[in-house]
Biopython code that builds the backbone (N, CA, C, O; Angstrom):
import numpy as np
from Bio.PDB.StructureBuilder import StructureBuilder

atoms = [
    (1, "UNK", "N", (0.840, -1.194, 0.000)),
    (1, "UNK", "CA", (0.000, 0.000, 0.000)),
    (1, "UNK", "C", (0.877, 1.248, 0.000)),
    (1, "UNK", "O", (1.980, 1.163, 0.542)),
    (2, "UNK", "N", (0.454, 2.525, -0.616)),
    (2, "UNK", "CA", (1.085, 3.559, -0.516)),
    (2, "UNK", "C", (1.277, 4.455, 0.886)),
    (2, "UNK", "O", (0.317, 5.154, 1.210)),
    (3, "UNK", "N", (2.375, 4.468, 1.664)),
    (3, "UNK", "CA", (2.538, 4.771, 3.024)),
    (3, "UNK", "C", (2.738, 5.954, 2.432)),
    (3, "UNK", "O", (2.481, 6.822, 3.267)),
    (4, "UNK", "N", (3.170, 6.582, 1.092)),
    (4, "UNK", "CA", (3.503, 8.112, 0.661)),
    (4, "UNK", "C", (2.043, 8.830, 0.666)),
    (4, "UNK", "O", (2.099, 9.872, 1.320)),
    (5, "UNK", "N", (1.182, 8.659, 0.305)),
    (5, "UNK", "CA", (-0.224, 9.036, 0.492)),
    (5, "UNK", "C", (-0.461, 9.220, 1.345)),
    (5, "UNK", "O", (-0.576, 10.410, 1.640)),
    (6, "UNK", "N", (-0.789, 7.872, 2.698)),
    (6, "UNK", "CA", (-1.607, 8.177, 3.635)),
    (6, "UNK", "C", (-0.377, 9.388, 4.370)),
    (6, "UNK", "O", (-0.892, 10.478, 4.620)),
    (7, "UNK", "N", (0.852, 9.293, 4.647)),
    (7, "UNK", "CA", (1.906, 10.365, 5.230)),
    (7, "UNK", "C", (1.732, 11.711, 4.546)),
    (7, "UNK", "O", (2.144, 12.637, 5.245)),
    (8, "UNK", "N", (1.207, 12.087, 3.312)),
    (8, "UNK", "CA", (0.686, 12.933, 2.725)),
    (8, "UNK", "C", (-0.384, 13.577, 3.231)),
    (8, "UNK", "O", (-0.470, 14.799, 3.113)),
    (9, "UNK", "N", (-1.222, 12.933, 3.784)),
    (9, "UNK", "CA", (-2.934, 13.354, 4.206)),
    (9, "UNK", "C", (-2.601, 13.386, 5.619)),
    (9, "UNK", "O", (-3.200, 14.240, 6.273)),
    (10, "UNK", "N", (-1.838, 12.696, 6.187)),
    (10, "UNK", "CA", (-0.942, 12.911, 7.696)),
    (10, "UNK", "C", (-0.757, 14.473, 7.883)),
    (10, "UNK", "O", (-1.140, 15.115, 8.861)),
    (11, "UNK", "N", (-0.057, 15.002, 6.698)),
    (11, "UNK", "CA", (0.678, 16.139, 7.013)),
    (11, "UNK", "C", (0.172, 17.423, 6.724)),
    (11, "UNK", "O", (0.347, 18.555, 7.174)),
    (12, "UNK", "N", (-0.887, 16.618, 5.343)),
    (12, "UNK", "CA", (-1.941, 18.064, 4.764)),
    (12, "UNK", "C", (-2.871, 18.203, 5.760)),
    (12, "UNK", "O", (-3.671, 19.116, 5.557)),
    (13, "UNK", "N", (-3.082, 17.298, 7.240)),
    (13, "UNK", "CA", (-4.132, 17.988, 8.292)),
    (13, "UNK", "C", (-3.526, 19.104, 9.337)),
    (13, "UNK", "O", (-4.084, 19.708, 10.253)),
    (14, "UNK", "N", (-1.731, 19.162, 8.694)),
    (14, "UNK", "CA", (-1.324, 20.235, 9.739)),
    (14, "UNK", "C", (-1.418, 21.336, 9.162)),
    (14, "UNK", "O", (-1.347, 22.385, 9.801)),
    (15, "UNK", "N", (-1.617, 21.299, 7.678)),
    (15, "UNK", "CA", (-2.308, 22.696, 7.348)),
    (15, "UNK", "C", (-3.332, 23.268, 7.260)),
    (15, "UNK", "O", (-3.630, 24.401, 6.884)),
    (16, "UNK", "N", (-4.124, 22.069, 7.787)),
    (16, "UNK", "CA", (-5.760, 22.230, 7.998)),
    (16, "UNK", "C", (-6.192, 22.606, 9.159)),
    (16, "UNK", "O", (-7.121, 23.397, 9.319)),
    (17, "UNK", "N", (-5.464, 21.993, 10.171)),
    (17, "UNK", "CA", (-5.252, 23.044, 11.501)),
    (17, "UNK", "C", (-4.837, 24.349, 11.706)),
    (17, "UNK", "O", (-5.186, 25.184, 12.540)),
    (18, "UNK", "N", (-3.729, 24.393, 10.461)),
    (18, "UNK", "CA", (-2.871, 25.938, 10.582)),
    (18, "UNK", "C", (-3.985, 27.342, 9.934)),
    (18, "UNK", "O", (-4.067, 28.537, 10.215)),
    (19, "UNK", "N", (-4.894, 26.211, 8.723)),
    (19, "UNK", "CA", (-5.621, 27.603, 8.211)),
    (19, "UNK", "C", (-6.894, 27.976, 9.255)),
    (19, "UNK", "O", (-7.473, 29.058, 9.359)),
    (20, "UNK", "N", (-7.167, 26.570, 10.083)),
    (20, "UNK", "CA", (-8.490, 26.727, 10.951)),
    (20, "UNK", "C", (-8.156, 27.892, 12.140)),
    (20, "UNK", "O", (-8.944, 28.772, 12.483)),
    (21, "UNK", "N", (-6.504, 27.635, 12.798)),
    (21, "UNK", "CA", (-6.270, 28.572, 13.942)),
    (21, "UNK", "C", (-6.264, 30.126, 13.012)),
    (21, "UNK", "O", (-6.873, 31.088, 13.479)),
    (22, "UNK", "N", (-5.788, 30.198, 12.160)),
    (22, "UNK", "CA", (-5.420, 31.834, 11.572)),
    (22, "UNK", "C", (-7.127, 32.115, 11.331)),
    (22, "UNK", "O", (-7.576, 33.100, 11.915)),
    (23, "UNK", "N", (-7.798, 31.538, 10.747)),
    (23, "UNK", "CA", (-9.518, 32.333, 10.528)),
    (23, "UNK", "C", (-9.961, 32.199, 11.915)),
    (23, "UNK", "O", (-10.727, 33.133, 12.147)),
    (24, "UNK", "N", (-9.820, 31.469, 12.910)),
    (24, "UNK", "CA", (-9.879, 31.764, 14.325)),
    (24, "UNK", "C", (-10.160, 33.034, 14.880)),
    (24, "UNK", "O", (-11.114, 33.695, 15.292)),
    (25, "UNK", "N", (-8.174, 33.144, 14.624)),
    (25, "UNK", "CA", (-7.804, 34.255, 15.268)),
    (25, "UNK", "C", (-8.372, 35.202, 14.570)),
    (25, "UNK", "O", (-8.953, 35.965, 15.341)),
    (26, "UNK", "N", (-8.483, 35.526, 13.447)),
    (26, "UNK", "CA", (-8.724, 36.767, 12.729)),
    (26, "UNK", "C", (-10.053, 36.775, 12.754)),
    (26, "UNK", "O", (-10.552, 37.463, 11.864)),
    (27, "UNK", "N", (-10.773, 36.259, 13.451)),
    (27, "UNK", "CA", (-12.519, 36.544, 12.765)),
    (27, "UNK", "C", (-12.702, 36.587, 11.164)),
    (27, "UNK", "O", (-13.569, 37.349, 10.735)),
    (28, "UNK", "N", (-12.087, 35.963, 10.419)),
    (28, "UNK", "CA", (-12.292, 36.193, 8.895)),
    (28, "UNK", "C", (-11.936, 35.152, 8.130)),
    (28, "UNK", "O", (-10.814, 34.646, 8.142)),
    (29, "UNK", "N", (-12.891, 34.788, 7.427)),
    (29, "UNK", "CA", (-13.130, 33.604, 6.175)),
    (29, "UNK", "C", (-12.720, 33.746, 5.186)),
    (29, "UNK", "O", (-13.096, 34.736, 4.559)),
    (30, "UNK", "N", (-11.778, 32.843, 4.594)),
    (30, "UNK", "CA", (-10.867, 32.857, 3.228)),
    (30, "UNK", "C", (-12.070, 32.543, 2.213)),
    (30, "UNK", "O", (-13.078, 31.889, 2.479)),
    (31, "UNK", "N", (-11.845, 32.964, 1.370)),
    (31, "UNK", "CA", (-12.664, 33.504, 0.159)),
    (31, "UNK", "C", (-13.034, 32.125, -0.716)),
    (31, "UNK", "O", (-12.136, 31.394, -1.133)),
    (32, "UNK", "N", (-14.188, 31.900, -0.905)),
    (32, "UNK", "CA", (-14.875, 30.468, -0.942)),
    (32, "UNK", "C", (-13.765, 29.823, -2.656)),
    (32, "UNK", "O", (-13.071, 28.845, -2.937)),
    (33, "UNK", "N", (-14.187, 31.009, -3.298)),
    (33, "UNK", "CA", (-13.560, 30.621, -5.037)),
    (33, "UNK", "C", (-12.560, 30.982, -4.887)),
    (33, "UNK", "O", (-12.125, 29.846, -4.698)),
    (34, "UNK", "N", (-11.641, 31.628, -4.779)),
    (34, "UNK", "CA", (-10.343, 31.660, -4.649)),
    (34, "UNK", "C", (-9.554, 30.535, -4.012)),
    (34, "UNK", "O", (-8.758, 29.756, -4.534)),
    (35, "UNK", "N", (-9.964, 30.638, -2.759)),
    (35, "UNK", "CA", (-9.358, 29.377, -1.781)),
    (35, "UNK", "C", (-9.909, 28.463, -1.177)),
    (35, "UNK", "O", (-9.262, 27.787, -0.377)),
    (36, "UNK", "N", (-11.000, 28.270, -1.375)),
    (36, "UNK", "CA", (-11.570, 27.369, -0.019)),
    (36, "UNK", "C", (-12.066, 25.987, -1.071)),
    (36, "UNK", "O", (-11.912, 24.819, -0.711)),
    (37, "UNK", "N", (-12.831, 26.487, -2.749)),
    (37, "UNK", "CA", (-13.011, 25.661, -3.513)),
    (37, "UNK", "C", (-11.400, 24.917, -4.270)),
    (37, "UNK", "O", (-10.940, 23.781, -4.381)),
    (38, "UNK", "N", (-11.070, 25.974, -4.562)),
    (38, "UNK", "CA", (-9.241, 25.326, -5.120)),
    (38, "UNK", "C", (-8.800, 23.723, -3.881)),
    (38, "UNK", "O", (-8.558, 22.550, -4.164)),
    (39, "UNK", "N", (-8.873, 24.471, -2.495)),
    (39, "UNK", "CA", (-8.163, 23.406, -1.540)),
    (39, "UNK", "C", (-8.891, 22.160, -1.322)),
    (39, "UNK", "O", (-8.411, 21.135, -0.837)),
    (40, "UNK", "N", (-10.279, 22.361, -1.786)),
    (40, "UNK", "CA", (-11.270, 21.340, -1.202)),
    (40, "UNK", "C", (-10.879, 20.417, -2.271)),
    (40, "UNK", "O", (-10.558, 19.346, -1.756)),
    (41, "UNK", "N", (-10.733, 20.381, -4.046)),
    (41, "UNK", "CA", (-10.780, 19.842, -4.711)),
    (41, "UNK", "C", (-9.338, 19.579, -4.617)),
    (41, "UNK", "O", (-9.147, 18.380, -4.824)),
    (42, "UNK", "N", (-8.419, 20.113, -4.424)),
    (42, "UNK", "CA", (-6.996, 19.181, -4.209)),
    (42, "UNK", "C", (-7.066, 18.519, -3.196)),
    (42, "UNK", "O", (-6.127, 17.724, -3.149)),
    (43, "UNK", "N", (-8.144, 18.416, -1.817)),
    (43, "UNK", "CA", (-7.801, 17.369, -0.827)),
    (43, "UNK", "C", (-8.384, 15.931, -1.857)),
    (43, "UNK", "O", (-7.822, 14.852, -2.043)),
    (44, "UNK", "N", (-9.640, 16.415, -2.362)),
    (44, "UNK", "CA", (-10.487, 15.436, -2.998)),
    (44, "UNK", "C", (-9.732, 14.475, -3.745)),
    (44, "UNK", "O", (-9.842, 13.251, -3.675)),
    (45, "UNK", "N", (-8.851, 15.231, -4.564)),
    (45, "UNK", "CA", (-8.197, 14.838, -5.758)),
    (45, "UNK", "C", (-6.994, 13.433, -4.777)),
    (45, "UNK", "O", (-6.690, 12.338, -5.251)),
    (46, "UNK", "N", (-6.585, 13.951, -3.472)),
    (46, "UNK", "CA", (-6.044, 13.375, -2.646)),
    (46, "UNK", "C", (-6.693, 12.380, -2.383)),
    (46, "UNK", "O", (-6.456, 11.417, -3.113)),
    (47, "UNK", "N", (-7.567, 12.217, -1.468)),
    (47, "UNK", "CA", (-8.599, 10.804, -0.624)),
    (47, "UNK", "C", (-9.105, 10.204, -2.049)),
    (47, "UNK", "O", (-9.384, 9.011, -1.938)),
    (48, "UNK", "N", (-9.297, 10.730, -3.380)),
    (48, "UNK", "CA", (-9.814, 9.497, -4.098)),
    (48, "UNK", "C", (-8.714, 8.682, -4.408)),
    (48, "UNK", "O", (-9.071, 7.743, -5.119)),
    (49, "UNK", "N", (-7.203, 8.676, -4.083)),
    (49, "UNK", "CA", (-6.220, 8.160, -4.222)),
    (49, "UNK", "C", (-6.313, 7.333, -3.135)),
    (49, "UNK", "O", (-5.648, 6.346, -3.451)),
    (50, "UNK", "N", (-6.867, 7.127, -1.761)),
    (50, "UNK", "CA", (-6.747, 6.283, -0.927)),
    (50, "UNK", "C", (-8.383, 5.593, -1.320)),
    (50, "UNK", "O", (-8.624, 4.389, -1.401)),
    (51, "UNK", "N", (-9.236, 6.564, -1.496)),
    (51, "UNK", "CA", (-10.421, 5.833, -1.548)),
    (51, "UNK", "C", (-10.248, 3.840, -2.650)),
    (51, "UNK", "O", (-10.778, 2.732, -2.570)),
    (52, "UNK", "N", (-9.342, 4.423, -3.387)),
    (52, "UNK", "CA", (-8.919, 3.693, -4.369)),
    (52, "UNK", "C", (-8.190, 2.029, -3.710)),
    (52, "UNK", "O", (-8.283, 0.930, -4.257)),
    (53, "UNK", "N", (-7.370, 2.430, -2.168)),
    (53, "UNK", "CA", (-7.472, 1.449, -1.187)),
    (53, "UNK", "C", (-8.135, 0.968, -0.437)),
    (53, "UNK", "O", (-7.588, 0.204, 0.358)),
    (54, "UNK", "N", (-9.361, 1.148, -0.350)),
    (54, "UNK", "CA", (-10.140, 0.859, 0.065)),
    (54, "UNK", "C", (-10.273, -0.690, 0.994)),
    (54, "UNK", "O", (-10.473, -1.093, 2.140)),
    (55, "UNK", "N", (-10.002, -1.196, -0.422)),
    (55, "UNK", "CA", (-10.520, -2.804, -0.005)),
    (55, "UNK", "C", (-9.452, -3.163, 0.657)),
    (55, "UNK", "O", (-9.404, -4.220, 1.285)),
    (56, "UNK", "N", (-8.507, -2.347, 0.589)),
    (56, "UNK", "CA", (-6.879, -3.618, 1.411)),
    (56, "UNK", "C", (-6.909, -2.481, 3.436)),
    (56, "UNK", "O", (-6.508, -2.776, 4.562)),
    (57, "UNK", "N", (-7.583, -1.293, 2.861)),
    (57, "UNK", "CA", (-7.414, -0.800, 4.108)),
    (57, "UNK", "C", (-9.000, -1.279, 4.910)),
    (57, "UNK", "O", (-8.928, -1.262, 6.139)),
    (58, "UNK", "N", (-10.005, -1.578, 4.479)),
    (58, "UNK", "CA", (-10.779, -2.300, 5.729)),
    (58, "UNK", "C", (-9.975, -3.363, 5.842)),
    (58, "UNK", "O", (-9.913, -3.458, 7.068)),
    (59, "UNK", "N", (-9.447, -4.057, 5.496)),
    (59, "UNK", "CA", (-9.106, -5.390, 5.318)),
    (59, "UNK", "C", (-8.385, -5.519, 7.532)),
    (59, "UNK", "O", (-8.412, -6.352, 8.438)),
    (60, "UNK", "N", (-7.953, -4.309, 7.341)),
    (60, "UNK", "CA", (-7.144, -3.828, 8.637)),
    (60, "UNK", "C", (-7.760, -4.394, 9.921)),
    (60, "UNK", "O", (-8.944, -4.716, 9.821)),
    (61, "UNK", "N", (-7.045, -4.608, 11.354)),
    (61, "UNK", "CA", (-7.853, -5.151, 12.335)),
    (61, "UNK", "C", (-9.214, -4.093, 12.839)),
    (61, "UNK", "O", (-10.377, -4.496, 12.823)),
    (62, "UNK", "N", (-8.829, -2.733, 13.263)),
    (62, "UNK", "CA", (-9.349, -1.981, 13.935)),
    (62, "UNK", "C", (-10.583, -1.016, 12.470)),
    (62, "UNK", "O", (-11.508, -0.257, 12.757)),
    (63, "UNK", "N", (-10.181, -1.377, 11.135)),
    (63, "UNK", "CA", (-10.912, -0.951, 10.337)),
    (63, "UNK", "C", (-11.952, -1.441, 9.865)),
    (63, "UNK", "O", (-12.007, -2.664, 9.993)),
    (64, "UNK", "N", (-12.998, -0.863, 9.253)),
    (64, "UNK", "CA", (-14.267, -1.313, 8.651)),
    (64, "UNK", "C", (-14.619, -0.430, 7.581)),
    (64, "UNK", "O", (-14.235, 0.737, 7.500)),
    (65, "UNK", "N", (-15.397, -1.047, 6.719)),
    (65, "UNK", "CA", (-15.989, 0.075, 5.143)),
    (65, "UNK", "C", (-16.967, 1.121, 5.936)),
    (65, "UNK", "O", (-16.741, 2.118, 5.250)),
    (66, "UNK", "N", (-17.822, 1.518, 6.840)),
    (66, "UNK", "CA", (-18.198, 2.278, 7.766)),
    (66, "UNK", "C", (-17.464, 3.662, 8.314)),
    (66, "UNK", "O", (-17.649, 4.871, 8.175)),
    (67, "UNK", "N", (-16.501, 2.780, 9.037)),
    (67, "UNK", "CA", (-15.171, 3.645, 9.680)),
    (67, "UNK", "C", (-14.491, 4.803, 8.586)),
    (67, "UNK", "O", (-14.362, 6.027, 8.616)),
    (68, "UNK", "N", (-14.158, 3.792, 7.678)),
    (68, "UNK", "CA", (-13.190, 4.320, 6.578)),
    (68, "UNK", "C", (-14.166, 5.503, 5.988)),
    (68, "UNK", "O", (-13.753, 6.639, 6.223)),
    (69, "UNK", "N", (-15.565, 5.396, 5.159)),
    (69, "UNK", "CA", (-16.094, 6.573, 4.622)),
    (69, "UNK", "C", (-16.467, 7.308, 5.800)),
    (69, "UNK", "O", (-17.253, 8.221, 5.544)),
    (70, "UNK", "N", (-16.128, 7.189, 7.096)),
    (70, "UNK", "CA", (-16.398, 8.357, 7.931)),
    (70, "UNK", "C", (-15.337, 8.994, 7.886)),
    (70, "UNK", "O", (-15.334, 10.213, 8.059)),
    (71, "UNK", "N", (-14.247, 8.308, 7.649)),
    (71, "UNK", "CA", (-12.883, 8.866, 7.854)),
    (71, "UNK", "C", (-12.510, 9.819, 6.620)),
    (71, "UNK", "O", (-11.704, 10.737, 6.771)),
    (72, "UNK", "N", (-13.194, 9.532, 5.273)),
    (72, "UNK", "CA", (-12.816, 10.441, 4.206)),
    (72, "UNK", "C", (-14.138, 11.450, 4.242)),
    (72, "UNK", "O", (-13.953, 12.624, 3.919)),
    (73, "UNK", "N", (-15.731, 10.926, 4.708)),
    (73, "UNK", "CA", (-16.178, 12.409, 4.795)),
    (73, "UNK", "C", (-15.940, 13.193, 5.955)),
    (73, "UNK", "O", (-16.691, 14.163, 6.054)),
    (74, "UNK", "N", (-15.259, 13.071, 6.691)),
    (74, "UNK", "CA", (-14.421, 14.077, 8.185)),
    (74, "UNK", "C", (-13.401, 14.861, 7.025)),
    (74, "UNK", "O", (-13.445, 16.014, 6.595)),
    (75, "UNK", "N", (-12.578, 13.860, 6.753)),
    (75, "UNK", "CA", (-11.154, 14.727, 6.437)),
    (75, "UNK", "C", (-12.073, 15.788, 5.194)),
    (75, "UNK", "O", (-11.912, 17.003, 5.084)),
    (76, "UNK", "N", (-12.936, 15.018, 4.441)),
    (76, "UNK", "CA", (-13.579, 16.607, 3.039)),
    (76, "UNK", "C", (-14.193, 17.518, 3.976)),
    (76, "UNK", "O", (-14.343, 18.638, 3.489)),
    (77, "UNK", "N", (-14.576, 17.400, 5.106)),
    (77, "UNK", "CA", (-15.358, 18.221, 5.707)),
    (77, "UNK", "C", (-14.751, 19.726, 6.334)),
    (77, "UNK", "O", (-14.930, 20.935, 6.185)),
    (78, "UNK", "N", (-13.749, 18.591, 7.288)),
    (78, "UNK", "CA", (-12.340, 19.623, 7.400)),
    (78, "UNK", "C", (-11.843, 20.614, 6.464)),
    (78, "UNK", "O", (-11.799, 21.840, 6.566)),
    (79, "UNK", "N", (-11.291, 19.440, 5.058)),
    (79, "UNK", "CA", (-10.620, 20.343, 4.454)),
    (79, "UNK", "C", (-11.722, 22.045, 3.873)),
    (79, "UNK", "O", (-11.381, 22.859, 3.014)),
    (80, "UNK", "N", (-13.105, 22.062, 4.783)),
    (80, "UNK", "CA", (-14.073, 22.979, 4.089)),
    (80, "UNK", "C", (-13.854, 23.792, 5.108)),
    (80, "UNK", "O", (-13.257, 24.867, 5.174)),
    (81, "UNK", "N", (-14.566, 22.967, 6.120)),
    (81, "UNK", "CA", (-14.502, 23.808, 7.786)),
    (81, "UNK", "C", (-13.541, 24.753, 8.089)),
    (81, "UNK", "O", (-13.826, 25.913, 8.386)),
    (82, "UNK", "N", (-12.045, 24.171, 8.008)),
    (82, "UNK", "CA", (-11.067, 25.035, 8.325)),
    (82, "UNK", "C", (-10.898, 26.775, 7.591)),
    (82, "UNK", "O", (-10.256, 27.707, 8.076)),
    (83, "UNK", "N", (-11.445, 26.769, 6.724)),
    (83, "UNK", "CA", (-11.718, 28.098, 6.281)),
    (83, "UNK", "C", (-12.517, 29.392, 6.689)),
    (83, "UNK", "O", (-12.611, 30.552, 6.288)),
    (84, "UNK", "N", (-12.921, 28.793, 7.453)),
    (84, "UNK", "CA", (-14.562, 29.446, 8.077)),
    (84, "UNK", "C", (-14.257, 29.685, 9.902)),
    (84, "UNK", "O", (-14.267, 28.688, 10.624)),
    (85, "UNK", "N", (-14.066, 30.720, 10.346)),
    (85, "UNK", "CA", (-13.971, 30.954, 11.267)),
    (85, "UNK", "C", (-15.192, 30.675, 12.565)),
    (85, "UNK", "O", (-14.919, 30.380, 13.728)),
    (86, "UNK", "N", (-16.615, 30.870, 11.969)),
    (86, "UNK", "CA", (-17.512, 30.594, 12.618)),
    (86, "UNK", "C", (-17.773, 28.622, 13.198)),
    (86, "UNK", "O", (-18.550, 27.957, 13.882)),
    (87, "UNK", "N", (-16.806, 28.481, 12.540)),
    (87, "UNK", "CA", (-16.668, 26.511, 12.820)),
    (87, "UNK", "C", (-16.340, 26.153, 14.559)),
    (87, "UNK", "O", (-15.350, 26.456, 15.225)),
    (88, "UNK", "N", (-17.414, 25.500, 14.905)),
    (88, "UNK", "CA", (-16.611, 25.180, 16.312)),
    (88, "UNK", "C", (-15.557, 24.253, 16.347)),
    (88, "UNK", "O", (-15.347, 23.266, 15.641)),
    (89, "UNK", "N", (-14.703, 24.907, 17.630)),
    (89, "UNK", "CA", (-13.771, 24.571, 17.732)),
    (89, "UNK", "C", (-13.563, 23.536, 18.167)),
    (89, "UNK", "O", (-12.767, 22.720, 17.702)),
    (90, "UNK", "N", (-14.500, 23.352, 19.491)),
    (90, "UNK", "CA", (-14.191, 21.237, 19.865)),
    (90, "UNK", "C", (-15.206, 20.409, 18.971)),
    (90, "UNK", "O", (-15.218, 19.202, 19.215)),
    (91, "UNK", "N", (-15.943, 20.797, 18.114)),
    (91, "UNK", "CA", (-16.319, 20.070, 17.030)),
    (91, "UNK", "C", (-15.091, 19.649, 15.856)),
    (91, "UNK", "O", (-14.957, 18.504, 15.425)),
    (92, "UNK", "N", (-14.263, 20.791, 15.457)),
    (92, "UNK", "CA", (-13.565, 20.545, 14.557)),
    (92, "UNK", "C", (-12.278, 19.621, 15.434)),
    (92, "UNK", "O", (-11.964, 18.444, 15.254)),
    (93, "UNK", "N", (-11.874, 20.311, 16.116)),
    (93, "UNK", "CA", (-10.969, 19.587, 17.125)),
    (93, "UNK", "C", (-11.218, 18.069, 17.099)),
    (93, "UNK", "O", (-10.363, 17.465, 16.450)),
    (94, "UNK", "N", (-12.188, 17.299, 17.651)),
    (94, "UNK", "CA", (-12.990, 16.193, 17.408)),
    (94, "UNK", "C", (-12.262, 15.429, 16.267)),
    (94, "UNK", "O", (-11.507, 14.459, 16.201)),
    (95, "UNK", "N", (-12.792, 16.248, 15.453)),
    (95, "UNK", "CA", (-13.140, 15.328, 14.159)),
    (95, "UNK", "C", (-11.473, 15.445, 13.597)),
    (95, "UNK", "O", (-10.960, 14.518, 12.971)),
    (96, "UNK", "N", (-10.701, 16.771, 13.937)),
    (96, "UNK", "CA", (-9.432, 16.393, 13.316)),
    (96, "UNK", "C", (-8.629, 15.192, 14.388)),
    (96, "UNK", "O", (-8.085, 14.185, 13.936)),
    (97, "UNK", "N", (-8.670, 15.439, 15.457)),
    (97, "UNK", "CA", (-8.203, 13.841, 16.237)),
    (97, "UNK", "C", (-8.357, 12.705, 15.576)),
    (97, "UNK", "O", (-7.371, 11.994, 15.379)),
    (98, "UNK", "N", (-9.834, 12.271, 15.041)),
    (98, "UNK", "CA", (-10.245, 11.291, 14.693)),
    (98, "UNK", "C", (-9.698, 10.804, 13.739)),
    (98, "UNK", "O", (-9.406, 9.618, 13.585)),
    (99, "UNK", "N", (-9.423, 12.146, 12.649)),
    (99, "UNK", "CA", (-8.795, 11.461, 11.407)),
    (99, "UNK", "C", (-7.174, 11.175, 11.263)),
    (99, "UNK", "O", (-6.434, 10.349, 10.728)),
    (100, "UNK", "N", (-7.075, 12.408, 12.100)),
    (100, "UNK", "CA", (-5.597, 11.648, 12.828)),
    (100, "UNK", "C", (-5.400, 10.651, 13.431)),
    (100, "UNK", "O", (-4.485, 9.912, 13.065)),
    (101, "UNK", "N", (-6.129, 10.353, 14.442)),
    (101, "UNK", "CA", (-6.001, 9.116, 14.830)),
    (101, "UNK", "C", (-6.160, 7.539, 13.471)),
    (101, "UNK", "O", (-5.524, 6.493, 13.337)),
    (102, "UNK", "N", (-7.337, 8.163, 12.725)),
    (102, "UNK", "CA", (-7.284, 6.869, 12.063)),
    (102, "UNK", "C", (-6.416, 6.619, 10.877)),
    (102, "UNK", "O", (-6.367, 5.619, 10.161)),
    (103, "UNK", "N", (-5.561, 8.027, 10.800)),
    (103, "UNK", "CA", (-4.746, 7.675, 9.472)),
    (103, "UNK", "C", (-3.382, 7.476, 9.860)),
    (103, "UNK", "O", (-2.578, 7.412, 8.929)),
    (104, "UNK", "N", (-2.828, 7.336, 11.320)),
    (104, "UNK", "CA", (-2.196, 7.520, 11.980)),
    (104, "UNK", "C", (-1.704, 5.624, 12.209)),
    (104, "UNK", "O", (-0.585, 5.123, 12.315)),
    (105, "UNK", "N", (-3.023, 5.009, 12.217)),
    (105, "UNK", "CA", (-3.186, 4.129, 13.046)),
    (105, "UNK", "C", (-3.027, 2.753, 11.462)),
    (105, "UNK", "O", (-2.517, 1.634, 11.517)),
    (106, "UNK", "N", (-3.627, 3.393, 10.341)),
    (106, "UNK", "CA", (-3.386, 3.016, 9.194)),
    (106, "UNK", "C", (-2.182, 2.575, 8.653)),
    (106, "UNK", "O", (-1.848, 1.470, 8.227)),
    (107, "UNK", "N", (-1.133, 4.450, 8.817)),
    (107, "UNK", "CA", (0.386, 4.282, 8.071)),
    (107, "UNK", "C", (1.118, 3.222, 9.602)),
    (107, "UNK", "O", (1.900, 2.279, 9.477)),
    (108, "UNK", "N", (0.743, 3.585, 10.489)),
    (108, "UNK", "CA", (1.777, 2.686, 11.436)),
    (108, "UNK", "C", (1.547, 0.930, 11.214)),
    (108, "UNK", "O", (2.450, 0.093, 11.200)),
    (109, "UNK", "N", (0.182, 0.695, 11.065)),
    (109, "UNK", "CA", (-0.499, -0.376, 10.292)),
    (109, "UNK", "C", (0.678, -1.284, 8.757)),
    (109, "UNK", "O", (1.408, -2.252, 8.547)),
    (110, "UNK", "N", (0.155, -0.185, 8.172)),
    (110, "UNK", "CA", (1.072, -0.771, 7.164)),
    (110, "UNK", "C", (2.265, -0.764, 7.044)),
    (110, "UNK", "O", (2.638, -1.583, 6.203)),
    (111, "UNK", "N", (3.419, 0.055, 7.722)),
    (111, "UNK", "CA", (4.376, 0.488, 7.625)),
    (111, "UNK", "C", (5.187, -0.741, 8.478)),
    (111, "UNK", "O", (6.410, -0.850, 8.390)),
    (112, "UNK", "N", (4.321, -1.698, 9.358)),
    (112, "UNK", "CA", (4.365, -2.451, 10.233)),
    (112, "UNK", "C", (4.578, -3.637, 9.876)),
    (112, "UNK", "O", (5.271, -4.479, 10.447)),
    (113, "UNK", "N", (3.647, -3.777, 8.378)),
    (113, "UNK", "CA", (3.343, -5.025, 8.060)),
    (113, "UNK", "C", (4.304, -5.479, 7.195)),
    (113, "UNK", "O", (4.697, -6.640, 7.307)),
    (114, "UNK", "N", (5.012, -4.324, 5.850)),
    (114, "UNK", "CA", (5.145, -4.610, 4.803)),
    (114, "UNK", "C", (6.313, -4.294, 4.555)),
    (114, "UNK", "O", (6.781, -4.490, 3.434)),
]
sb = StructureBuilder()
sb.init_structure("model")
sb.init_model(0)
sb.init_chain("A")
sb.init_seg("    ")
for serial, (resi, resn, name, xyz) in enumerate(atoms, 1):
    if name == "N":
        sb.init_residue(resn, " ", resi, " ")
    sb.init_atom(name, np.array(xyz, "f"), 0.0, 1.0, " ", f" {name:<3s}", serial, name[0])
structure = sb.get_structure()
């Protein structure tokens, strides 16, 4: 399996955190067509590259086909949320743990096995 991907989507959630704290702080929302549609469709363009693993990543102990499309509509959700300052914060918080945790739990998974 590609450990360069999922370490990819590992690292693109620290910029998903970084744009969520700056519209935070600033009270102000990055501009939907300029930036917020551009980033959403490059995460997309991203997870349909894992979506594409699908079958070998439920295959996993702690994974399921359930788990997993929660795990790619969190991370599209994110990659929307974080733009928008009005987003709560232990909601988003939440949900970025989660996908950290499960993509986390994935690359150590495979990186383990193979």
């Amino acid at each position: 399996m590609d450990t360069m991907l999922i370490n990819d989507l590992i690292n693109e959630l620290h910029t998903i955190e970084d744009r969520y704290n700056i519209v935070k702080n600033s009270e102000t929302n990055y501009d939907f067509y300029e930036v917020v549609y551009p980033y959403s469709q490059l995460i997309d363009t991203k997870l349909e590259n894992l979506i594409k693993l699908k079958p070998q990543i439920i295959q996993l102990s702690y994974m399921n086909a359930n788990k997993f499309d929660l795990l790619i509509n969190s991370y599209k959700e994110l990659s929307v949320d974080c733009h928008f300052y009005r987003t709560s914060k232990k909601l988003f918080n939440e949900k970025l743990k989660a996908v950290n945790y499960d993509l986390n739990y994935i690359y150590q998974t495979i990186e383990g096995c193979c």
